[in-house]
C-alpha positions as CSV (number, residue, x, y, z in Angstrom):
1,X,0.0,0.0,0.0
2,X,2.5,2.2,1.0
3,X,5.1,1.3,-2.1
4,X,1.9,2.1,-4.2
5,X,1.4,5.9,-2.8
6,X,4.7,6.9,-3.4
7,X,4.6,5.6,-6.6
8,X,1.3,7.8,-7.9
9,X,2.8,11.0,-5.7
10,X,6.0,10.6,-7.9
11,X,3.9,9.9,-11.4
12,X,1.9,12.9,-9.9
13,X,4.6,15.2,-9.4
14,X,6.4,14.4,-12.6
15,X,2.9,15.9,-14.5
16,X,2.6,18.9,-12.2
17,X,-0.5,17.4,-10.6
18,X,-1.1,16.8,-6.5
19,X,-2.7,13.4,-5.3
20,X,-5.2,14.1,-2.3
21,X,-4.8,12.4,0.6
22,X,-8.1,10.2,-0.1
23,X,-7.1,8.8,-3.2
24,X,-4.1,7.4,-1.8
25,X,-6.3,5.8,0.7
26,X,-8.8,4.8,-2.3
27,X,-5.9,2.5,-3.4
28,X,-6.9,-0.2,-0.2
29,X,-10.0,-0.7,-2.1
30,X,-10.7,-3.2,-4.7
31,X,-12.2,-0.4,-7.0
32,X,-9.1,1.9,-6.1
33,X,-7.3,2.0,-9.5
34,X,-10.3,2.6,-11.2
35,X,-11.2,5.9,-9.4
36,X,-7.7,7.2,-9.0
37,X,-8.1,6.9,-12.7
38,X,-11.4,9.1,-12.4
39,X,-9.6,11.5,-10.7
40,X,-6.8,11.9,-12.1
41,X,-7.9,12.5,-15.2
42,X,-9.1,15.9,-13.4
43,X,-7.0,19.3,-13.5
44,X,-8.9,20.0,-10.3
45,X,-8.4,17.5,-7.1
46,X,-11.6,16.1,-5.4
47,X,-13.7,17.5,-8.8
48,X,-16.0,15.6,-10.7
49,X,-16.1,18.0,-13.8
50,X,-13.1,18.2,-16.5
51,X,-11.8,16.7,-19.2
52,X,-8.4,14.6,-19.7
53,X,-5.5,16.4,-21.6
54,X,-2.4,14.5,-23.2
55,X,-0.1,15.6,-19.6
56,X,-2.9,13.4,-18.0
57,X,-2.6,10.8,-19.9
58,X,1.0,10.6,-19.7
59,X,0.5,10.6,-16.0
60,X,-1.9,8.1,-16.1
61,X,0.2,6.1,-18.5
62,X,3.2,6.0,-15.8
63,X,1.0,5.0,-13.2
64,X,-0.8,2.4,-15.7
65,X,3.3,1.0,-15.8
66,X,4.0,1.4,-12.1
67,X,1.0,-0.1,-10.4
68,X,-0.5,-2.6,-13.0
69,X,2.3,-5.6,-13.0
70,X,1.8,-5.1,-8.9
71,X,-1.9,-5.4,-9.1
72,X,-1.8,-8.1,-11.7
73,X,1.3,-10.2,-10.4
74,X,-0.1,-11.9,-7.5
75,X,-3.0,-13.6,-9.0
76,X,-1.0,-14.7,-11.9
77,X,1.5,-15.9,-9.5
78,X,-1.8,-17.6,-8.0
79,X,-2.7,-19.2,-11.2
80,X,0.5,-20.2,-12.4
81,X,0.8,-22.3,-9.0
82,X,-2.5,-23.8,-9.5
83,X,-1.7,-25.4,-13.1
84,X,1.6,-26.2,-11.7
85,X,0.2,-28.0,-9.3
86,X,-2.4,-29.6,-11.4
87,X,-0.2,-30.8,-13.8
88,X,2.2,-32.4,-11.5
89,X,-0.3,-34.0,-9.9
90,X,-2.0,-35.6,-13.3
91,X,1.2,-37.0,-14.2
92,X,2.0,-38.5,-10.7
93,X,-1.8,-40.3,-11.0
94,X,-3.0,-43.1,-12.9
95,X,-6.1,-41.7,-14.8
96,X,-8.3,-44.5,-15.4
97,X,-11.7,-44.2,-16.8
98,X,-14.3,-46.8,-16.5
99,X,-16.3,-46.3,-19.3
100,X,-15.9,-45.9,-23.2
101,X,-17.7,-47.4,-25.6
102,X,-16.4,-48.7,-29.6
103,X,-17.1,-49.5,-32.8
104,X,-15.6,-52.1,-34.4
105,X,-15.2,-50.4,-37.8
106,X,-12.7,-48.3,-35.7
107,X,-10.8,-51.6,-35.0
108,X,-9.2,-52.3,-38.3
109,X,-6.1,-52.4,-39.9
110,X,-6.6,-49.7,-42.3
111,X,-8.7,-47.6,-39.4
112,X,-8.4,-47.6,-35.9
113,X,-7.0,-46.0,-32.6
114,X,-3.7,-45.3,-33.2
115,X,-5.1,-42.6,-36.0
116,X,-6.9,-39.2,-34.2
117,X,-9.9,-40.2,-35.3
118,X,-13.4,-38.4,-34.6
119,X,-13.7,-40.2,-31.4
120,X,-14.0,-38.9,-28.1
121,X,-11.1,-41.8,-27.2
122,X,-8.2,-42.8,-29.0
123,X,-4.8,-43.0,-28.8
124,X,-3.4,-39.7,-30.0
125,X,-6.3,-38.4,-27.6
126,X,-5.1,-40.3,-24.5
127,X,-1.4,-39.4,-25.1
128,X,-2.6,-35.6,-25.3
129,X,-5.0,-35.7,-22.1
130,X,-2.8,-38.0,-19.9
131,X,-5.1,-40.4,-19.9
132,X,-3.5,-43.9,-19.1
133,X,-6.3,-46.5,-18.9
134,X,-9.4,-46.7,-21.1
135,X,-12.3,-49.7,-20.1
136,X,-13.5,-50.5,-23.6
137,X,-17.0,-51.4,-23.5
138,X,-18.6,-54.4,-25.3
139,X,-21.9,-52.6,-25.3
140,X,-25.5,-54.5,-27.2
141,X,-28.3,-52.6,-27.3
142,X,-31.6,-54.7,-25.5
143,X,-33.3,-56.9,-28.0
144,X,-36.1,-59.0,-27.8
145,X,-36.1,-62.0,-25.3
146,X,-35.7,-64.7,-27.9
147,X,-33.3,-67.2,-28.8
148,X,-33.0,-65.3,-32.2
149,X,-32.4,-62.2,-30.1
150,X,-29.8,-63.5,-27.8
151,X,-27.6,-64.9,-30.7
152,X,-27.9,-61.6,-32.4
153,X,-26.5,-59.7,-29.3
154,X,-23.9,-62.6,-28.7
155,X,-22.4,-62.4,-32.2
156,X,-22.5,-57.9,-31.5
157,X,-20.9,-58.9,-28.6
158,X,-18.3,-61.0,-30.1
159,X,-17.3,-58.4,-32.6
160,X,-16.0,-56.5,-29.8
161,X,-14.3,-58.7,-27.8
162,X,-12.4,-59.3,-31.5
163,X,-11.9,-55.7,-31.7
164,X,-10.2,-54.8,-29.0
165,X,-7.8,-57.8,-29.0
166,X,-6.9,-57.0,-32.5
167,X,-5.7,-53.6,-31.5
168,X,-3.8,-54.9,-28.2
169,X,-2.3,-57.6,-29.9
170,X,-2.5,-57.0,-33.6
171,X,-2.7,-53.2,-34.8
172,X,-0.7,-51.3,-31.7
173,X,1.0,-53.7,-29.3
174,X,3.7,-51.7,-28.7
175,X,1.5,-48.4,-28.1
176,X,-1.2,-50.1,-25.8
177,X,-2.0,-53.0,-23.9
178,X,-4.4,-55.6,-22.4
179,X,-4.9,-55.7,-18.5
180,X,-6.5,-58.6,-16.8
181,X,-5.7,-57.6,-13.2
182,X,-4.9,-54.5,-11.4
183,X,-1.1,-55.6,-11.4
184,X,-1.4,-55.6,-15.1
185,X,-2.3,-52.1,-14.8
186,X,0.7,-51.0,-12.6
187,X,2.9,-53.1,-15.1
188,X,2.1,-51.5,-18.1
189,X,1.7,-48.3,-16.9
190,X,6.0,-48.5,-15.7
191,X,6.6,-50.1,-19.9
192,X,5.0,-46.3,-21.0
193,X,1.8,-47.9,-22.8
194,X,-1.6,-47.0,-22.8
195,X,-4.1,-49.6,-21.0
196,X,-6.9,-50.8,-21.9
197,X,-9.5,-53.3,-20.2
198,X,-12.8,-54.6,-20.8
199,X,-15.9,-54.3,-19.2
200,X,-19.4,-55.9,-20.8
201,X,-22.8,-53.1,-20.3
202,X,-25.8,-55.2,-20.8
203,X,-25.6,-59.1,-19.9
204,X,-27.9,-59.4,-22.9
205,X,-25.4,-61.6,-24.7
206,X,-25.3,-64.1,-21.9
207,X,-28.8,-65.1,-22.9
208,X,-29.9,-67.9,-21.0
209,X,-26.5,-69.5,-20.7
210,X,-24.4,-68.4,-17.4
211,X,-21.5,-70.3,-18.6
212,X,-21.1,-67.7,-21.1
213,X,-19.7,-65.6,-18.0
214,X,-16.6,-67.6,-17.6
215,X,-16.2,-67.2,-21.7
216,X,-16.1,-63.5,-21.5
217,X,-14.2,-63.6,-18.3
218,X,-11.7,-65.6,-20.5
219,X,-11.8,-63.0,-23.0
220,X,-11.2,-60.4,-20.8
221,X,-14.4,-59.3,-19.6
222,X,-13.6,-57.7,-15.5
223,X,-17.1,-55.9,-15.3
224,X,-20.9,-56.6,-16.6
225,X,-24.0,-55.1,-15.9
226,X,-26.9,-57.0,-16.0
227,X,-29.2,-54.6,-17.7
228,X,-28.9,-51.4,-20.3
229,X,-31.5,-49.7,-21.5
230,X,-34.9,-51.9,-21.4
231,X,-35.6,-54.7,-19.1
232,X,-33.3,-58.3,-20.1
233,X,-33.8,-61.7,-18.9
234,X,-31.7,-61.0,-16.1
235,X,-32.4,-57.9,-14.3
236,X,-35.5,-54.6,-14.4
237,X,-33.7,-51.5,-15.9
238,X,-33.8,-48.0,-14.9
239,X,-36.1,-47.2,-17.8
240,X,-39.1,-49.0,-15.8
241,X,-39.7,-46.2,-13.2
242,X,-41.4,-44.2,-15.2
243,X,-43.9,-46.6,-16.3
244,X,-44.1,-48.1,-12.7
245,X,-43.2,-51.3,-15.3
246,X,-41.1,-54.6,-13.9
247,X,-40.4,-57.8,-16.0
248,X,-38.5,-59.5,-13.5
249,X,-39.4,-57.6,-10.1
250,X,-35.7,-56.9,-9.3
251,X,-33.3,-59.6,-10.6
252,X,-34.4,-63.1,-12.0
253,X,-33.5,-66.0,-11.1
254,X,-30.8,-66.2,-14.1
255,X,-29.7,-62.8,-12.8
256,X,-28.9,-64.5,-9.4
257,X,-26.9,-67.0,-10.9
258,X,-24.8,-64.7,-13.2
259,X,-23.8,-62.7,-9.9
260,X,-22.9,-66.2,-8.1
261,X,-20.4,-66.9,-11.3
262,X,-19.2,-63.5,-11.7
263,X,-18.4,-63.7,-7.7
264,X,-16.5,-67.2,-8.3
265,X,-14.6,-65.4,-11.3
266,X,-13.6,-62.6,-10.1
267,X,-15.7,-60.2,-12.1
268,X,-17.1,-57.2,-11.2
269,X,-20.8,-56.7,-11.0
270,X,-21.7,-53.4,-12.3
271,X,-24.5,-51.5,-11.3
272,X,-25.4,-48.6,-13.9
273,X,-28.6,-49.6,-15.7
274,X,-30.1,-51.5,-13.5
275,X,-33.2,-50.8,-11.6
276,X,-33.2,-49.4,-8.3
277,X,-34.4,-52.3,-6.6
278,X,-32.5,-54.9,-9.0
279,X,-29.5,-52.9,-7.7
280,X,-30.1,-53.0,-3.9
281,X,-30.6,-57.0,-4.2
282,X,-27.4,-56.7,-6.2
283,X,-25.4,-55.6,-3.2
284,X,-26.8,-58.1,-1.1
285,X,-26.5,-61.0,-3.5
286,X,-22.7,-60.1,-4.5
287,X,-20.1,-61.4,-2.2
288,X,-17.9,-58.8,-3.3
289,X,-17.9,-55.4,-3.7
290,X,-19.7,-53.7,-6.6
291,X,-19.2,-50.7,-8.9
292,X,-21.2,-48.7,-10.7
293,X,-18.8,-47.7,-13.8
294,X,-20.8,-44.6,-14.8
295,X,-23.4,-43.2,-12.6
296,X,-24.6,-39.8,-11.6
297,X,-26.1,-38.3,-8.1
298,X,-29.6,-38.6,-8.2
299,X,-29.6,-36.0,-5.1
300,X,-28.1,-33.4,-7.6
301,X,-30.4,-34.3,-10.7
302,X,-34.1,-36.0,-8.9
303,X,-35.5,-36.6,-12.6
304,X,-32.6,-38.8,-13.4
305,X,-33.6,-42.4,-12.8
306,X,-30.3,-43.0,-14.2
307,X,-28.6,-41.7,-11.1
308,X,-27.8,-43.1,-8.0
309,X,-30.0,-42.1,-5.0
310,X,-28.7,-41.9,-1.5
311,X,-30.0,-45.3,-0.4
312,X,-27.9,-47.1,-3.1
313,X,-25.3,-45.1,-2.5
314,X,-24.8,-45.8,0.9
315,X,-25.6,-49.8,0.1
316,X,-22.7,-49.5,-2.7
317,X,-20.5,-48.3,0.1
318,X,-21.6,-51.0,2.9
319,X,-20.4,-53.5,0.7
320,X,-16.7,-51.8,0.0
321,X,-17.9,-50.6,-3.7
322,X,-17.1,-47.4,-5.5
323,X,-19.4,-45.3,-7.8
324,X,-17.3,-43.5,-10.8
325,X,-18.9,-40.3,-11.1
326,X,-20.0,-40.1,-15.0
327,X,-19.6,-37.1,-17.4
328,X,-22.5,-37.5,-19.0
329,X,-24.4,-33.9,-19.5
330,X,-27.9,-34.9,-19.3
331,X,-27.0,-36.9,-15.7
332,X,-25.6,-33.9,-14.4
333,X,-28.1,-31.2,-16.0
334,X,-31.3,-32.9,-16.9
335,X,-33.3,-31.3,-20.0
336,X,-36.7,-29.9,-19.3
337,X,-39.3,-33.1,-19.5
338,X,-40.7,-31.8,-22.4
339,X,-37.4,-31.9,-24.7
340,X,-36.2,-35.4,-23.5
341,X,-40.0,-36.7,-24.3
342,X,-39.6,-35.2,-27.9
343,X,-36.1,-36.9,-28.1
344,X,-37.3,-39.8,-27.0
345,X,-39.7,-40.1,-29.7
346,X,-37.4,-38.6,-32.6
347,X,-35.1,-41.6,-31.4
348,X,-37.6,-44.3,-31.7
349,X,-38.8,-43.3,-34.9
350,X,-35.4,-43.0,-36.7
351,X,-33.6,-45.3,-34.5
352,X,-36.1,-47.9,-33.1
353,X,-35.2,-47.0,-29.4
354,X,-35.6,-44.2,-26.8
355,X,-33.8,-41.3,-26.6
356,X,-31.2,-42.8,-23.9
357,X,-30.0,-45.4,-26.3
358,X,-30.6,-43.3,-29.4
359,X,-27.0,-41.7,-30.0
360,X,-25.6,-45.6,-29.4
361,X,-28.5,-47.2,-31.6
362,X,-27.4,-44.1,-34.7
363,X,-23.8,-45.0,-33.9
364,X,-24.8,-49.1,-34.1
365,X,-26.0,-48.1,-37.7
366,X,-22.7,-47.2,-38.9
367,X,-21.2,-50.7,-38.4
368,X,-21.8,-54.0,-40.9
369,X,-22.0,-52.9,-44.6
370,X,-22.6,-49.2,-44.2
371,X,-19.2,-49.0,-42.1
372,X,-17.3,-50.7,-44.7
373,X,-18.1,-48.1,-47.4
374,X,-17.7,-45.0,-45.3
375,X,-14.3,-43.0,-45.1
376,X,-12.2,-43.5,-41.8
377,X,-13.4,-41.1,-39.3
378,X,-10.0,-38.9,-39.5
379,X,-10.6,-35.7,-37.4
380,X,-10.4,-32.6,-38.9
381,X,-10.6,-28.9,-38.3
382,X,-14.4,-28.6,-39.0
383,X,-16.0,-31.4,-37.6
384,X,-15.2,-31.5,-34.1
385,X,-17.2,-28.8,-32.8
386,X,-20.3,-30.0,-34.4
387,X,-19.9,-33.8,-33.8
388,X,-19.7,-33.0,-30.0
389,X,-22.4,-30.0,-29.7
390,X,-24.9,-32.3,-31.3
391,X,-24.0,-36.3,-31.3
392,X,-27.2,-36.4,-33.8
393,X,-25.4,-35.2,-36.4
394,X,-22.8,-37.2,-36.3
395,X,-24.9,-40.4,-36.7
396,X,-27.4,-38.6,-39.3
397,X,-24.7,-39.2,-41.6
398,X,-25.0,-43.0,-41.0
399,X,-28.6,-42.7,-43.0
400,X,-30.0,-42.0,-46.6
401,X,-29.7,-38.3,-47.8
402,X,-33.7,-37.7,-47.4
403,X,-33.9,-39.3,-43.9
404,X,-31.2,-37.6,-42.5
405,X,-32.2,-34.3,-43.5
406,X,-35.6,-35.1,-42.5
407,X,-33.3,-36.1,-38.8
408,X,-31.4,-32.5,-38.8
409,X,-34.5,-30.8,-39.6
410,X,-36.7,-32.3,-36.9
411,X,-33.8,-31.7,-34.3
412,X,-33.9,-28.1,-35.3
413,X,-38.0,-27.7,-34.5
414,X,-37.4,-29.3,-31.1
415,X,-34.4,-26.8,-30.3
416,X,-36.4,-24.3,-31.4
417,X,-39.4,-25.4,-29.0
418,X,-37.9,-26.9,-26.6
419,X,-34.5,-25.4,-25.8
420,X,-31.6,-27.0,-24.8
421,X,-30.6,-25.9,-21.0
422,X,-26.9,-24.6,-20.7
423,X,-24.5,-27.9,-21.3
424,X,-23.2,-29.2,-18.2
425,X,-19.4,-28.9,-17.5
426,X,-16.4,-30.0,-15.7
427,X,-17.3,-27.7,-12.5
428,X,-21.0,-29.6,-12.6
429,X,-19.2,-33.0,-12.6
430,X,-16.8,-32.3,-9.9
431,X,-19.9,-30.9,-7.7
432,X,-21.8,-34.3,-7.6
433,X,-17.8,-35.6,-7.0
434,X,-18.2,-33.6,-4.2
435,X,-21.7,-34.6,-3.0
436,X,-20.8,-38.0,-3.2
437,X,-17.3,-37.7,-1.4
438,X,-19.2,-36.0,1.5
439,X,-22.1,-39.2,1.8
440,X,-20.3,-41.8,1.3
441,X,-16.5,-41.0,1.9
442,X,-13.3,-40.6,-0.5
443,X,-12.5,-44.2,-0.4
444,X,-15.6,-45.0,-2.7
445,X,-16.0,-42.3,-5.8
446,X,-14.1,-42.5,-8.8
447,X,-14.6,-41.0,-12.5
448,X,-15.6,-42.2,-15.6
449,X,-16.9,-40.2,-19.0
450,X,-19.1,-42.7,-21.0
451,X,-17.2,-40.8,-24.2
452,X,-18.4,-42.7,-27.3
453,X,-22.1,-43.3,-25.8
454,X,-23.2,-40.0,-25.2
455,X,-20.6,-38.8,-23.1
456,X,-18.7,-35.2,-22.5
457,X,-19.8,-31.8,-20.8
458,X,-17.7,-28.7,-21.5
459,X,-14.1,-28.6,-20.7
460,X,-13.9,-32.7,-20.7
461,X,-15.6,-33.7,-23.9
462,X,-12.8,-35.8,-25.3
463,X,-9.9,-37.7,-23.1
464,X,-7.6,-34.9,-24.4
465,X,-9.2,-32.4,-21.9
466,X,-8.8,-35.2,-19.0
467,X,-6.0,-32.7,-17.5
468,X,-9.2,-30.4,-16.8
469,X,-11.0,-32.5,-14.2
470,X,-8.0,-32.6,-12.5
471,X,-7.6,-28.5,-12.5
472,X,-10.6,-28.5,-11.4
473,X,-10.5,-31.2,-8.4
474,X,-7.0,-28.9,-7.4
475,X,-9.4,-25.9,-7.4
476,X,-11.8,-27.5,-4.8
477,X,-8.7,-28.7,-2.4
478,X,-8.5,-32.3,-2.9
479,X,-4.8,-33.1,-2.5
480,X,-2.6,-35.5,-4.8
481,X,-3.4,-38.3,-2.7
482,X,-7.1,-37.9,-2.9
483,X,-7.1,-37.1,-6.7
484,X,-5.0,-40.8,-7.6
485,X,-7.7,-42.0,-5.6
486,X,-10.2,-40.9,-7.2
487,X,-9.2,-41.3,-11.0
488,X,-7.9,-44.8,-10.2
489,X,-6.6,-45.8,-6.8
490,X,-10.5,-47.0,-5.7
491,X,-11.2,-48.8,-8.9
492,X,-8.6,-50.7,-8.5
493,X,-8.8,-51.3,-4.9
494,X,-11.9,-52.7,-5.4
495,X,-10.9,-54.7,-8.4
496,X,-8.6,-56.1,-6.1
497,X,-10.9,-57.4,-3.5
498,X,-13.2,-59.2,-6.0
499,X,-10.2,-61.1,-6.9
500,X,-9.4,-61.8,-3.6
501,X,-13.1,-62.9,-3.2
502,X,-12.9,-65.4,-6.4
503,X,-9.5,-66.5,-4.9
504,X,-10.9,-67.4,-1.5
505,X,-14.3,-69.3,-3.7
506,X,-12.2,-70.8,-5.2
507,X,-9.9,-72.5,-3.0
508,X,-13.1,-73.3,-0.9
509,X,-14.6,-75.4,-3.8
510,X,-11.4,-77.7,-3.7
C-alpha cells in the first residue's frame, strides 16, 4: 500500500498534478485503481467535472506502468501455481476411466486408434489428455427375449471382444496394452503404454447361458452389468420407473446366478442400468464389492432415474464398492421433461429406441455394410465442434440423404421449441464428486466419462481435456493423494478385492 502511494505522488509530481490524501487511501479498495483513474484524469483534485489532456494521460500512462504488474502479479502468481500444481499432480496419478464405448469399424487395420480419429477416445487423444487407462465397452443394445435375439447380441458382442484384442495384440502392441488384473495395470503403466481393459454393459449376450460368463471372463471381460436400457432376462432396468413397469421384479432367477459366477470369477458386478431395486438385491447378493462404472447423483439431478439415489449409494459403500462419477451432461443437468420426451420419440422413430439409447443405436448403424463403405473417421478442423455439440449429427450421416435431412430438420424444431438448457461442464461433474465424497467418503468415488455413448460436458468432452477434471478437483482442495484415488486408486482397490473374493471361492470349492 504504501510502495503504491509513493509511486502515484512521484507519477503525480512528474505531471505537475497533487494526489489528495483520499485517493491514496482509495488505493486499499478493490475499486481503487479505477477511481484514482477518475480522478486523475481531473485538472482539479476532489472534482467531478473536467476533461483529460495528453499531460494526464502521460501521467496516467506512468502510473498504468508502475502499479498494474503489482496489481496483476499476485494472481497470476496464484494461477500459475494452481496449473503447476495440477499438472504435477496428473502426471503423478493413474487416470483410469471406467467407461468408453467402440465401434468395431474403428478396430481395423486400415482404421483404428492409433489414428486421431473423430472419437472422443483414441490413442493420439489419450497421449494428449494424460489419460493412461481406457475400459472399452462391449456394449449391445436390448433386443427382444428370444433365442433369435440373444444370438444376435452374442455375435454384437463377439465383434467387440475381437476388436479390442486386435488392436492390443495385432494393430498397436507396442503403443497399448491388455490388462486382466490390477497388477497388469501398474505393469504396463511403468513399460509407458496406454491400457486398456474390458468391461461388458448389458448381460444381454449371456442369454440364458451363465457359462457364457466364464467365456467372456476368459476374453477379458472384468465388469458386466446385467441390464442397459430396457428390461433383459436378467435384471429390471432404470427405464421402468417411469412406467411403474417390472419384468422381472428386481433380478431373475438367471440374474442371481450370473452374480454367483461372476463372484466365483472374479468379475465385477456393475450396477449402472439396473433398476433401483434390482441394484439394492445386487449388493446383497454379490459377495464382493460392486461398482457402478458410470453413474450420476440422483440428489443433484431428482429426474434422473439414471442416477444413484442416497440409499444405493450408501448400500454400494456398505459392501466396499465405488461409484465413478460419469460425465455425462444430461445426468448432471437434466433437459426440461418436455425436450427429453420429444427426443425420446425422434429416437424411436429414426432409430427404433428411446432417446437414452438413441445416440448408441445411430452410432450401431454405422457398423456392418454401411461402415465398410464409409471414409475412416480422421478428425479434422471442422467437424469437431459439431460432432460434440450435437451427437445427432454425427450419426445422421450413418442414413439416406432424405432421412437424415428429415433427422437434422426435426432436431432443429425441437431446439427451437424446446431449448436446450446450458450444457453441463467440468465444475457440474466435480460438484456431484463432491456430494458424493461427503455421503459416502473418498474411499468410494471415482470418475468415468461414457465418451463414445453420449458422453462429454464442456471442458472434458474428449480424453484430451482429462488434464481439466484434475484442474478442477486442485481448485476445490483435494490433495494429490485424494485425486490418484479418485481417478484410479479406488477402482482398483476394489478390483482387487473381487479377486481376492474369487480366490478365497475358489480355493473353498477344492
Amino acid at each position: 500500500m504504501g510502495r503504491w502511494c509513493v509511486l502515484v505522488s512521484r507519477a503525480a509530481r512528474y505531471n505537475s498534478l497533487k494526489v489528495p490524501n483520499i485517493l491514496l487511501r482509495q488505493m486499499a479498495r478493490p475499486r481503487g485503481l479505477s477511481l484514482l483513474c477518475c480522478r486523475l484524469s481531473l485538472r482539479v483534485p476532489n472534482s467531478f467535472s473536467g476533461g483529460c489532456t495528453l499531460k494526464h494521460l502521460t501521467a496516467l500512462s506512468l502510473v498504468a506502468v508502475l502499479l498494474m504488474p503489482s496489481l496483476a502479479l499476485p494472481a497470476q502468481t496464484d494461477d500459475a501455481a494452481l496449473m503447476a500444481k495440477a499438472k504435477r499432480i496428473h502426471s503423478h496419478v493413474i487416470p483410469l476411466d471406467t467407461h468408453n464405448d467402440i465401434e468395431p469399424a474403428n478396430f481395423t487395420p486400415e482404421c483404428n486408434y492409433t489414428m486421431r480419429l473423430t472419437t472422443q477416445v483414441n490413442i493420439p487423444k489419450m497421449v494428449e489428455g494424460g489419460m493412461d487407462v481406457s475400459f472399452m465397452i462391449v456394449y449391445v443394445g436390448q433386443g427382444p427375449l428370444t433365442p433369435e435375439g440373444y444370438d444376435n447380441a452374442y455375435k454384437q458382442a463377439s465383434a467387440k471382444f475381437d476388436a479390442i484384442h486386435l488392436l492390443t495384440e495385432k494393430i498397436a502392441p507396442d503403443k497399448i496394452g491388455l490388462a486382466l488384473t490390477p497388477a497388469d495395470v501398474l505393469s504396463l503403466h511403468k513399460q509407458g503404454k496406454k491400457i486398456a481393459v474390458i468391461g461388458v454393459e448389458n448381460g444381454y449376450p449371456i442369454g440364458l447361458d451363465v457359462k457364457r460368463v466364464q467365456e467372456f471372463y476368459d476374453r477379458g471381460a472384468r465388469y458386466m452389468s446385467l441390464a442397459h436400457n430396457g428390461n433383459s432376462q436378467l435384471s429390471d432396468s432404470n427405464t421402468g420407473e417411469k412406467d411403474g413397469y417390472s419384468y422381472n421384479n428386481g433380478l431373475s432367477d438367471e440374474g442371481r446366478q450370473v452374480i454367483a459366477e461372476m463372484n466365483r470369477l472374479g468379475m465385477m458386478v456393475d450396477l449402472s442400468h439396473p433398476a433401483k431395486g434390482a441394484n439394492l438385491e445386487a449388493i446383497k447378493l454379490s459377495k464382493a464389492p460392486v461398482i457402478a462404472s458410470h453413474s450420476g447423483v440422483r440428489a443433484l439431478a431428482p429426474s434422473v432415474s439414471r442416477d444413484m439415489d442416497d440409499e444405493q449409494l450408501l448400500a454400494l459403500k456398505k459392501s466396499g464398492g465405488v461409484i465413478q462419477v460419469v460425465g455425462f451432461a444430461a445426468y448432471l443437468k437434466p433437459e426440461s421433461p418436455e425436450r427429453t420426451e420429444a427426443l425420446s420419440k425422434l429416437a424411436a422413430e429414426f432409430f427404433g429406441t428411446g432417446a437414452g439409447a438413441g445416440r448408441r443405436a445411430a452410432a450401431a448403424n454405422a457398423g456392418g455394410e454401411a461402415a465398410a463403405s464409409r471414409p475412416c473417421p480422421v478428425e479434422g478442423p471442422t467437424t469437431t465442434a459439431r460432432v460434440r455439440r450435437n451427437p445427432y449429427a454425427a450419426f445422421a450421416a450413418t442414413l439416406p440423404e432424405e432421412k437424415r435431412d428429415a433427422l437434422m430438420k426435426r432436431l432443429a424444431e425441437i431446439d427451437a421449441q424446446y431449448p436446450a438448457v446450458p450444457r453441463a461442464n467440468v465444475k457440474d461433474l466435480v460438484n456431484q464428486i463432491d456430494y458424493a465424497v461427503k455421503l459416502i467418503g473418498i474411499d468410494h468415488v471415482g470418475i468415468a466419462s461414457d465418451f463414445d455413448g453420449g458422453g462429454g460436458i464442456d471442458g472434458w468432452d474428449s480424453t484430451a481435456e482429462s488434464f481439466n477434471v484434475t484442474l478442477e478437483l486442485v481448485r476445490r482442495g483435494y490433495t494429490e493423494k485424494q485425486i490418484g484415488q479418485l481417478w484410479s486408486g479406488n477402482l482398483l482397490r476394489v478390483w482387487g478385492d473381487v479377486q481376492k473374493e474369487a480366490k478365497r471361492e475358489q480355493k473353498a470349492a477344492k
